[in-house]
mmCIF file of the N, C-alpha and C atoms, coordinates in Angstrom:
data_MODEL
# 
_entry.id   MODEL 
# 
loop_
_atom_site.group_PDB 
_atom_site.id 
_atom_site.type_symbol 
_atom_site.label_atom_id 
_atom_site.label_alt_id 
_atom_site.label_comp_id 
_atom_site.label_asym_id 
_atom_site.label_entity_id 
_atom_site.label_seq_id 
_atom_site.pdbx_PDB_ins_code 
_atom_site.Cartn_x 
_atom_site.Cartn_y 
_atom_site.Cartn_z 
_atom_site.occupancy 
_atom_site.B_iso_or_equiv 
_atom_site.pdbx_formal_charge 
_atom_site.auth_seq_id 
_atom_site.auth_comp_id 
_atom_site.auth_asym_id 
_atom_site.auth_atom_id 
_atom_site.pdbx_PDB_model_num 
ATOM 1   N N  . UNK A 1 1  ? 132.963 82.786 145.920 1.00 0.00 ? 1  UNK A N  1 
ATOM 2   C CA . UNK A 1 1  ? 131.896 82.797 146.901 1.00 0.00 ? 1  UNK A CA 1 
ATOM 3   C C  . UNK A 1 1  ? 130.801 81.820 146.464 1.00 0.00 ? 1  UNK A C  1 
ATOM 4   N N  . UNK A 1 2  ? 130.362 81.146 147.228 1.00 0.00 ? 2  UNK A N  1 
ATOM 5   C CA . UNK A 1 2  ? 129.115 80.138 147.026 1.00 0.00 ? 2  UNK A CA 1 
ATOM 6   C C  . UNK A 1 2  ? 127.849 80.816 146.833 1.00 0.00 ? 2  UNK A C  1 
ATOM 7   N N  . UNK A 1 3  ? 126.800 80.093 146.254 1.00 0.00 ? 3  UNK A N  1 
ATOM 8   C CA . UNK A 1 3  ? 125.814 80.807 145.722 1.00 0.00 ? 3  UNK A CA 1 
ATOM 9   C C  . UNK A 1 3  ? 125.091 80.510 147.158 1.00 0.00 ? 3  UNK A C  1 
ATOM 10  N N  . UNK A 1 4  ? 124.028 81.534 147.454 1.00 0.00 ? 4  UNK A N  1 
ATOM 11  C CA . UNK A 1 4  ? 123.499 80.927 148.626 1.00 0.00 ? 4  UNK A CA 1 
ATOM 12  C C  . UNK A 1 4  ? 122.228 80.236 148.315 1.00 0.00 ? 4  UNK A C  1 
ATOM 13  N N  . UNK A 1 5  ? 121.895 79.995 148.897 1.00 0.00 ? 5  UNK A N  1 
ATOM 14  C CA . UNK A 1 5  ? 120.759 78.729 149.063 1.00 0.00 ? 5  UNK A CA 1 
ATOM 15  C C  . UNK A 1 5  ? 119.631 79.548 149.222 1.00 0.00 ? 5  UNK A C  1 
ATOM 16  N N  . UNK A 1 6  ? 118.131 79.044 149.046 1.00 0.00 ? 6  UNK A N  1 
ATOM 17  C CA . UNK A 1 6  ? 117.114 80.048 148.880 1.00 0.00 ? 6  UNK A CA 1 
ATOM 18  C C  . UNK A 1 6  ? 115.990 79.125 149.091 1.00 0.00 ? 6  UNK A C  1 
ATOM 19  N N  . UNK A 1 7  ? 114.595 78.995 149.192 1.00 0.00 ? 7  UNK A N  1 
ATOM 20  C CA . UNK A 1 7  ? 113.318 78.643 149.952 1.00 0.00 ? 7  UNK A CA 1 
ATOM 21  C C  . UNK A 1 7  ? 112.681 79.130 148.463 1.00 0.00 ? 7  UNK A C  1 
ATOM 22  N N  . UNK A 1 8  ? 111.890 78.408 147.845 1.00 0.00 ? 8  UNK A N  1 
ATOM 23  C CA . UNK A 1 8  ? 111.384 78.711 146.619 1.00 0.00 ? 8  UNK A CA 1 
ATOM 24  C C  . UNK A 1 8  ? 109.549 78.314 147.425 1.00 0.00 ? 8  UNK A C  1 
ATOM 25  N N  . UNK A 1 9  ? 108.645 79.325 146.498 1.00 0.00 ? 9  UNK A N  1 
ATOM 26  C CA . UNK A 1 9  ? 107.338 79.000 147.134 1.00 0.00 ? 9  UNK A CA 1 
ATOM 27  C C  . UNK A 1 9  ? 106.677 78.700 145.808 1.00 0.00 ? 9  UNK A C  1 
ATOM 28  N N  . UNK A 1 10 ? 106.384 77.991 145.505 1.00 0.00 ? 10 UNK A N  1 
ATOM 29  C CA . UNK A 1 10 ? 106.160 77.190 144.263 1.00 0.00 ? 10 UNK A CA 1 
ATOM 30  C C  . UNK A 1 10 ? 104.252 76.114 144.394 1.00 0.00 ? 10 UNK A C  1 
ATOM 31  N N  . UNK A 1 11 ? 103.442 76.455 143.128 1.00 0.00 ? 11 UNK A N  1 
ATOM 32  C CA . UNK A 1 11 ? 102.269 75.579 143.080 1.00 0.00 ? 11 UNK A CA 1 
ATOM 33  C C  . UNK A 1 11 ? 102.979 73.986 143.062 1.00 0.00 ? 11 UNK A C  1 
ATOM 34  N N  . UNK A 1 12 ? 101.635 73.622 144.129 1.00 0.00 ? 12 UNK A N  1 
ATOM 35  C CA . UNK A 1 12 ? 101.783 72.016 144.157 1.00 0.00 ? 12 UNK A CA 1 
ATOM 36  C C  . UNK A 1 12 ? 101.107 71.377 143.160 1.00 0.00 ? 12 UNK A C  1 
ATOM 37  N N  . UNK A 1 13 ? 101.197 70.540 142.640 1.00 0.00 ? 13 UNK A N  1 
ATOM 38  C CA . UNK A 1 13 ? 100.646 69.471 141.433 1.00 0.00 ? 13 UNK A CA 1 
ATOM 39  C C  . UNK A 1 13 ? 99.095  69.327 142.230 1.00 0.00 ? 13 UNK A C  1 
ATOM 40  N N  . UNK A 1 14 ? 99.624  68.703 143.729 1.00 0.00 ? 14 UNK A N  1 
ATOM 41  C CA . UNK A 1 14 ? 98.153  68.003 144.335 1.00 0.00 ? 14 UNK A CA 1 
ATOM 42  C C  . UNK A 1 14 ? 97.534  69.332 144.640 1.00 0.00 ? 14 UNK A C  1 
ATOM 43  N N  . UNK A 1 15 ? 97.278  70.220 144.542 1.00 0.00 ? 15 UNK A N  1 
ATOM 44  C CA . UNK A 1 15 ? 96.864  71.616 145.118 1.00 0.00 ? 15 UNK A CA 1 
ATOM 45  C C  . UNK A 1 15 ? 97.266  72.431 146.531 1.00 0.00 ? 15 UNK A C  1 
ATOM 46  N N  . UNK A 1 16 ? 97.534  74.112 146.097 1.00 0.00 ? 16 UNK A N  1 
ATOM 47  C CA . UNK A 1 16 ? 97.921  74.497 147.092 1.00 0.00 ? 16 UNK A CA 1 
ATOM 48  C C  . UNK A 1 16 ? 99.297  74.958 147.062 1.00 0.00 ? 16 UNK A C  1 
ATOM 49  N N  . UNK A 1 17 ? 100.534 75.654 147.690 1.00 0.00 ? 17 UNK A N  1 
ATOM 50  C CA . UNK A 1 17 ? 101.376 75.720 147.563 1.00 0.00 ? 17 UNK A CA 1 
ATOM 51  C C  . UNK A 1 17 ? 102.406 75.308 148.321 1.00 0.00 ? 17 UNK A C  1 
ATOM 52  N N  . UNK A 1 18 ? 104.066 75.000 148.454 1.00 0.00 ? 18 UNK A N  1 
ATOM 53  C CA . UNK A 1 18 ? 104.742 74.148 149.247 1.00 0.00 ? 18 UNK A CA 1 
ATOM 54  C C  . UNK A 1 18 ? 105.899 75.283 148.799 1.00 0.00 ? 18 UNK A C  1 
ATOM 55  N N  . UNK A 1 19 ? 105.947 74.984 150.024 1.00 0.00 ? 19 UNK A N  1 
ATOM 56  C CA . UNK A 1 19 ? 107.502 75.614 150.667 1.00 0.00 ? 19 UNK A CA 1 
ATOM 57  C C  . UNK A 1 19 ? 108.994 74.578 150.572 1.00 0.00 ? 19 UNK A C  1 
ATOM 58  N N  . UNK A 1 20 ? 109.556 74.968 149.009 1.00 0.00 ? 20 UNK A N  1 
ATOM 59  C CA . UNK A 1 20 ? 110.745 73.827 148.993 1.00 0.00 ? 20 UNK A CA 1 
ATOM 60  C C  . UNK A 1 20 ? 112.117 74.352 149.111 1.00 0.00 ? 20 UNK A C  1 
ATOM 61  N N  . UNK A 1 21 ? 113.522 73.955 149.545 1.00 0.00 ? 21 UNK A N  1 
ATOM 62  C CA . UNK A 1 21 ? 114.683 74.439 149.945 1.00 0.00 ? 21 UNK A CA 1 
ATOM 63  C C  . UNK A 1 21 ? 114.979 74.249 148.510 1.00 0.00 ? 21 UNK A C  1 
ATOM 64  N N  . UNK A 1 22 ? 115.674 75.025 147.451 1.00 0.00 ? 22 UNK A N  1 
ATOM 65  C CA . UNK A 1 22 ? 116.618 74.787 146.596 1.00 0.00 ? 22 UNK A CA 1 
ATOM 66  C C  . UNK A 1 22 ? 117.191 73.131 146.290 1.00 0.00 ? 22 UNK A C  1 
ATOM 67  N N  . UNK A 1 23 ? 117.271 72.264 145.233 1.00 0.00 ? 23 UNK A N  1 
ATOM 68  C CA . UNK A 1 23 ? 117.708 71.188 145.644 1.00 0.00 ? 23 UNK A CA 1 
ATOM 69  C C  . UNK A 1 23 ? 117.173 70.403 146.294 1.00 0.00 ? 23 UNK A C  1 
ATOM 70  N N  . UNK A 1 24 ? 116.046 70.680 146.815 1.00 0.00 ? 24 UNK A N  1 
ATOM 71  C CA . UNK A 1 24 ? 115.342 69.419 147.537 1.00 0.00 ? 24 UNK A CA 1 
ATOM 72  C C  . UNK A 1 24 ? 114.425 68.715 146.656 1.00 0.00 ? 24 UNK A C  1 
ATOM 73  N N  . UNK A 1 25 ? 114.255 67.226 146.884 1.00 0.00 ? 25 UNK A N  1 
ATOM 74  C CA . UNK A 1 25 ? 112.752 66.585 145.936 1.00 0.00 ? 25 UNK A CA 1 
ATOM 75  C C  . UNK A 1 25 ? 111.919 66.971 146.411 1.00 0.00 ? 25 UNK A C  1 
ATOM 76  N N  . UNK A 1 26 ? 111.735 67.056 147.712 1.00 0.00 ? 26 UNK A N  1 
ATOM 77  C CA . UNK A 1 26 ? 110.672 67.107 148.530 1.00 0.00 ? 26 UNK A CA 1 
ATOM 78  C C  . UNK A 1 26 ? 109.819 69.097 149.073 1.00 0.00 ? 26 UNK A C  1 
ATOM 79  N N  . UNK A 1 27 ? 108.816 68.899 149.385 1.00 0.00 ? 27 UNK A N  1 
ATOM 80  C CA . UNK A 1 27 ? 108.902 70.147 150.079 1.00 0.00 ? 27 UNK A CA 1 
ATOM 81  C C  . UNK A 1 27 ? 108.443 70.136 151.765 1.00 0.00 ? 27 UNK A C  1 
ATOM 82  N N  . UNK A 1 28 ? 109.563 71.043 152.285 1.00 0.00 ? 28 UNK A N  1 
ATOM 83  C CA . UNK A 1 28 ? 109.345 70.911 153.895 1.00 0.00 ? 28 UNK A CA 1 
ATOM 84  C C  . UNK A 1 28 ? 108.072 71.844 154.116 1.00 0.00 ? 28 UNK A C  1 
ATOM 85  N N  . UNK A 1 29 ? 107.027 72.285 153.563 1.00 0.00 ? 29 UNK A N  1 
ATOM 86  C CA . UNK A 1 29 ? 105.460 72.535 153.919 1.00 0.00 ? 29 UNK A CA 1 
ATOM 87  C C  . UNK A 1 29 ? 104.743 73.117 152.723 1.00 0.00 ? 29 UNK A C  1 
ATOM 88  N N  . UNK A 1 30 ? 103.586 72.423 152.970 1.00 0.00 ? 30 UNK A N  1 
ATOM 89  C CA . UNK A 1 30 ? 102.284 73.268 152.266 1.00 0.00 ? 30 UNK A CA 1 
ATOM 90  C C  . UNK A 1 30 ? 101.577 73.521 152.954 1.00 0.00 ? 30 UNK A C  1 
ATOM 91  N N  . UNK A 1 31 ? 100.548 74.874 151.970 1.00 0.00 ? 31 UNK A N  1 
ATOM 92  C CA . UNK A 1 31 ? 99.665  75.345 152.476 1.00 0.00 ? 31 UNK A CA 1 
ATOM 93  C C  . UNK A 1 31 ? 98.541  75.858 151.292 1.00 0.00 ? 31 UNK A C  1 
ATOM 94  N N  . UNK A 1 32 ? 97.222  75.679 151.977 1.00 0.00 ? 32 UNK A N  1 
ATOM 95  C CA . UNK A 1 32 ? 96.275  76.058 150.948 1.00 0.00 ? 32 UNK A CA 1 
ATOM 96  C C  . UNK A 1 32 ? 96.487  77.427 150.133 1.00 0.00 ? 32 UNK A C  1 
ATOM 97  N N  . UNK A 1 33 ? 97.437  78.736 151.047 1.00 0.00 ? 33 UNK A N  1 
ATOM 98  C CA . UNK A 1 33 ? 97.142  80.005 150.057 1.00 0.00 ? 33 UNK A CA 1 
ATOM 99  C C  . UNK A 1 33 ? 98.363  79.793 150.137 1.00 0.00 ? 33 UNK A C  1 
ATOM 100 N N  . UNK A 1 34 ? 99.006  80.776 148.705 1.00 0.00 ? 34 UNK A N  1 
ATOM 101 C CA . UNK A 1 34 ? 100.335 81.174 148.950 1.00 0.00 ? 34 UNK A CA 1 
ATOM 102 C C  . UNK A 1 34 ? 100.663 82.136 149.835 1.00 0.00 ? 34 UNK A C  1 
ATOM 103 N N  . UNK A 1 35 ? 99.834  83.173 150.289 1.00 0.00 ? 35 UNK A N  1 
ATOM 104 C CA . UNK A 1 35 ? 100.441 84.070 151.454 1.00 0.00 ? 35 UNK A CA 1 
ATOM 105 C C  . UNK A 1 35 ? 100.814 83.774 152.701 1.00 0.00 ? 35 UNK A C  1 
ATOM 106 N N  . UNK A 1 36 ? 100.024 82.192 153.095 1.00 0.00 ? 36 UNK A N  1 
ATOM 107 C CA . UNK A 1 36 ? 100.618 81.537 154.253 1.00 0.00 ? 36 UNK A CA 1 
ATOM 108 C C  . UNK A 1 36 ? 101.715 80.929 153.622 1.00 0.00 ? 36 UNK A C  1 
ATOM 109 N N  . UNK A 1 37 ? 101.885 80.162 152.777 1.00 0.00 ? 37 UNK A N  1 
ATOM 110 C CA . UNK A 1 37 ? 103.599 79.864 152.232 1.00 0.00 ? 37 UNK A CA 1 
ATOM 111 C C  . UNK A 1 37 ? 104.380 80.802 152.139 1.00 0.00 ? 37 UNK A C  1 
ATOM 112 N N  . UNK A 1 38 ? 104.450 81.655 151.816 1.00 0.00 ? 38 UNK A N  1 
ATOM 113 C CA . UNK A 1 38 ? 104.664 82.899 151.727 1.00 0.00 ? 38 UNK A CA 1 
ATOM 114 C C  . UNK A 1 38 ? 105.634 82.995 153.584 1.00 0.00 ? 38 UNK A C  1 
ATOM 115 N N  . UNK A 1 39 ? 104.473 83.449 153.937 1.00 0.00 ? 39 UNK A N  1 
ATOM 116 C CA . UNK A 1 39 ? 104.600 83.692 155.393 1.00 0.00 ? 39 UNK A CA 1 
ATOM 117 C C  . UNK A 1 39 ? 105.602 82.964 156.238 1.00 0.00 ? 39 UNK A C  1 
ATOM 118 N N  . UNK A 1 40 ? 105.463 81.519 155.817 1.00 0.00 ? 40 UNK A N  1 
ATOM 119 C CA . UNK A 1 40 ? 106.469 80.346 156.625 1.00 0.00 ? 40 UNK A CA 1 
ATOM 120 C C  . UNK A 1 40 ? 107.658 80.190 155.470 1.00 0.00 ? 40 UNK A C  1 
ATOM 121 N N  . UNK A 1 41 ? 107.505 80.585 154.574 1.00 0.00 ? 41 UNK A N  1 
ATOM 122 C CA . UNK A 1 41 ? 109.013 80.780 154.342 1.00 0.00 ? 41 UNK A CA 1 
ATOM 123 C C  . UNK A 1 41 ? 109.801 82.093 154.561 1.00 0.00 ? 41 UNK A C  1 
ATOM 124 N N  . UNK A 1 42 ? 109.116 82.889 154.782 1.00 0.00 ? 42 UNK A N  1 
ATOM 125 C CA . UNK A 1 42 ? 109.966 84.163 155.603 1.00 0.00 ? 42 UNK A CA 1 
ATOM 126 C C  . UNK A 1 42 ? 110.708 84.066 156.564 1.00 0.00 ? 42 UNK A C  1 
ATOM 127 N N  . UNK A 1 43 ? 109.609 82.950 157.379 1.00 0.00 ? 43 UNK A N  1 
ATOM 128 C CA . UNK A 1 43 ? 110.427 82.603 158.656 1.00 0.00 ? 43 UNK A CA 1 
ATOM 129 C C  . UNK A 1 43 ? 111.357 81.585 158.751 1.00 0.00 ? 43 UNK A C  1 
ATOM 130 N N  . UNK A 1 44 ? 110.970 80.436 157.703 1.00 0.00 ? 44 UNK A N  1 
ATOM 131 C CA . UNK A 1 44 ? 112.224 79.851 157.738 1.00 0.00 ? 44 UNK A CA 1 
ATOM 132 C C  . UNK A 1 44 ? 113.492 80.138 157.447 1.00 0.00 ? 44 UNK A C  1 
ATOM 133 N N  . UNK A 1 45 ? 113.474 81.344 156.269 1.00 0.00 ? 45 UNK A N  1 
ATOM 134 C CA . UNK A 1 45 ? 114.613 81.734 155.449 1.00 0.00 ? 45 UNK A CA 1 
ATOM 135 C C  . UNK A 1 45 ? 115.446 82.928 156.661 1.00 0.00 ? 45 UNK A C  1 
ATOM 136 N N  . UNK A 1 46 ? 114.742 83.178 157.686 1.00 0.00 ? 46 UNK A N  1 
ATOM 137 C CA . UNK A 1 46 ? 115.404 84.048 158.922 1.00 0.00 ? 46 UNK A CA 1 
ATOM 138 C C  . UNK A 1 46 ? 116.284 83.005 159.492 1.00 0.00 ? 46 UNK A C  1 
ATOM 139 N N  . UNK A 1 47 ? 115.662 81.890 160.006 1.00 0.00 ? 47 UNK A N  1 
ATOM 140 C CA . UNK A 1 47 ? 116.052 81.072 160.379 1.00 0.00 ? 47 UNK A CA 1 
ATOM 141 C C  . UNK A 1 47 ? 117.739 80.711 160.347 1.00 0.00 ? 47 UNK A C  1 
ATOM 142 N N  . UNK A 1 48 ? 117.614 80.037 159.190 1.00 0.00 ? 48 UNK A N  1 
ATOM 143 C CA . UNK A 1 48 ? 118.467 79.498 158.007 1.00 0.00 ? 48 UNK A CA 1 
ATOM 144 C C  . UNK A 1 48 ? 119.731 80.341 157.347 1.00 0.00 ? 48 UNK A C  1 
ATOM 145 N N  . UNK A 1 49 ? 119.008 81.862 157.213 1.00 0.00 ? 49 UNK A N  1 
ATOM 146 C CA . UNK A 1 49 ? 120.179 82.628 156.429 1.00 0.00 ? 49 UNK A CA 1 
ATOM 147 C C  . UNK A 1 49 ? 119.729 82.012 154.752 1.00 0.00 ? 49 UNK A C  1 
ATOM 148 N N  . UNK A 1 50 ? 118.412 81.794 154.106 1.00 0.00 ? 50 UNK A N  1 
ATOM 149 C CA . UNK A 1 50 ? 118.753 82.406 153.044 1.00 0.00 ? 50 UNK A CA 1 
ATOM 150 C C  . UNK A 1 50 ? 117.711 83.323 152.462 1.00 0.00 ? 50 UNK A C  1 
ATOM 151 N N  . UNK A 1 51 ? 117.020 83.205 151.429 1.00 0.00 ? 51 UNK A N  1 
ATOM 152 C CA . UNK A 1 51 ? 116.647 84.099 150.613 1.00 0.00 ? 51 UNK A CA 1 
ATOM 153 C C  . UNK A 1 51 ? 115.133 83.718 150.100 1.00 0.00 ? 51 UNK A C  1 
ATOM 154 N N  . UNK A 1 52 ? 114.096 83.707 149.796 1.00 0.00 ? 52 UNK A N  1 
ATOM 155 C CA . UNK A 1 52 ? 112.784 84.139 149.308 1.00 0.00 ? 52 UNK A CA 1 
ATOM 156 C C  . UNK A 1 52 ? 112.526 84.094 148.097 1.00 0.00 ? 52 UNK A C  1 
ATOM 157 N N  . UNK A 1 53 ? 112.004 83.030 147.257 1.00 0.00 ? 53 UNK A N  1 
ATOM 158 C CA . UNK A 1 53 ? 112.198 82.731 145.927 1.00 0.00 ? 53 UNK A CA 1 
ATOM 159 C C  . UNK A 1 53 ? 110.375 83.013 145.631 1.00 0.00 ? 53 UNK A C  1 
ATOM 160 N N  . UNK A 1 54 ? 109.557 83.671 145.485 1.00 0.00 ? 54 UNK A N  1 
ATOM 161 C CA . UNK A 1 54 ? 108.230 83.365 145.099 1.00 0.00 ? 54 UNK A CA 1 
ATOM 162 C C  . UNK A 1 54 ? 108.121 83.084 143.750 1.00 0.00 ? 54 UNK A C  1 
ATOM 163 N N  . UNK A 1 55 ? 107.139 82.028 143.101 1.00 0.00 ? 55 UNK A N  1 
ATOM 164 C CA . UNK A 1 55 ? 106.925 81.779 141.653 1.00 0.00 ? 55 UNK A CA 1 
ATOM 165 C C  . UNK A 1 55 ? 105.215 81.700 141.357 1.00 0.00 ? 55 UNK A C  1 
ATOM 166 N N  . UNK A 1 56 ? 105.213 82.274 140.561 1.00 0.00 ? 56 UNK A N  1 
ATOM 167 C CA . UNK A 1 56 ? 103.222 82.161 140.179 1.00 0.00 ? 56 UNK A CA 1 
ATOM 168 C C  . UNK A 1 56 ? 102.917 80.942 139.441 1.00 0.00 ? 56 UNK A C  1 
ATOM 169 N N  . UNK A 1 57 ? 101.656 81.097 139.385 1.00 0.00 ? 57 UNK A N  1 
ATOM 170 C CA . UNK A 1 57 ? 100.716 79.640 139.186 1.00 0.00 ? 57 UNK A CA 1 
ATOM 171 C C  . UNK A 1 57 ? 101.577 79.457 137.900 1.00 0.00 ? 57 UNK A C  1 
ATOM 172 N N  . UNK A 1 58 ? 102.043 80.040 137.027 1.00 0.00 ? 58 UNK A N  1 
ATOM 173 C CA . UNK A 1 58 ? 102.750 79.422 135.883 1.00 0.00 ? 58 UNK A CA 1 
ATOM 174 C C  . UNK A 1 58 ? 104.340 78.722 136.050 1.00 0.00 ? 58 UNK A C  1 
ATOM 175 N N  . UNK A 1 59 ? 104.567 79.193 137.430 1.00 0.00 ? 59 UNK A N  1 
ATOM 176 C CA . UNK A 1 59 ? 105.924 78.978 137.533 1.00 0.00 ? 59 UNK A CA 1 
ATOM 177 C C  . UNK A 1 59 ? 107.069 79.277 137.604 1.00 0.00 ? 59 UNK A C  1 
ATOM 178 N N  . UNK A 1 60 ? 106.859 81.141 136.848 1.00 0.00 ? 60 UNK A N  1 
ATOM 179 C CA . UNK A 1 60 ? 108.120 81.671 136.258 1.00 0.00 ? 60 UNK A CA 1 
ATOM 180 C C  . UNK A 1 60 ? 107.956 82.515 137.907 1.00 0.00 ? 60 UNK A C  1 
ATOM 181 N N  . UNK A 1 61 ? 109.119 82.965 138.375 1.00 0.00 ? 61 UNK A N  1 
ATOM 182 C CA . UNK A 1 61 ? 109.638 83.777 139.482 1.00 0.00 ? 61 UNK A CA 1 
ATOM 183 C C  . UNK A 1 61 ? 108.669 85.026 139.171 1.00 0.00 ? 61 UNK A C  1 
ATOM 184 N N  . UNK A 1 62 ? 107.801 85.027 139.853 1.00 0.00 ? 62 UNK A N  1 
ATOM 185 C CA . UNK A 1 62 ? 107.371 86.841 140.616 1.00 0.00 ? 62 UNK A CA 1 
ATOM 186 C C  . UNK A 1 62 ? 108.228 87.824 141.336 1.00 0.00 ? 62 UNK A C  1 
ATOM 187 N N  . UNK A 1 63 ? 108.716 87.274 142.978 1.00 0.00 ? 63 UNK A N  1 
ATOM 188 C CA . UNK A 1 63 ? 109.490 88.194 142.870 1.00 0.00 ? 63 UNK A CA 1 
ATOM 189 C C  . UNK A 1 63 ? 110.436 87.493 143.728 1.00 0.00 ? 63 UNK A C  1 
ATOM 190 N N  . UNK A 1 64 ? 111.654 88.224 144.402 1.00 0.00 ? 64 UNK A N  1 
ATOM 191 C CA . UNK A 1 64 ? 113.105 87.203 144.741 1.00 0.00 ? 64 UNK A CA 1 
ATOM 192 C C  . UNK A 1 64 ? 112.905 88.118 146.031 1.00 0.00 ? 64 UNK A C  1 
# 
């Protein structure tokens, strides 16, 4: 079975947080709080079929 694919909500370097797909360089959105990243990756990951990756200002996974 393939691993599935997942929406990670991750701090931006330039400030703020971004909404990135697994594997991507890029991220398909930021936003000033994480609870609106948060928020739009819920909906994307409905979307899509996958999964909800949150990580704190240090980086390490909070919660899946």
């Amino acid at each position: 079975m393939a691993a599935k694919k997942s929406h990670h909500v991750v701090k931006n370097p330039s400030g703020g947080w971004s909404v990135k797909k697994s594997g991507a360089s890029r991220a398909s959105s930021t936003f000033d709080t994480q609870k609106d990243a948060v928020s739009s990756a819920k909906k994307i990951s409905q979307n899509q079929g996958t999964k909800v990756v949150v990580h704190g200002r240090d980086g390490r996974i909070r919660k899946k």
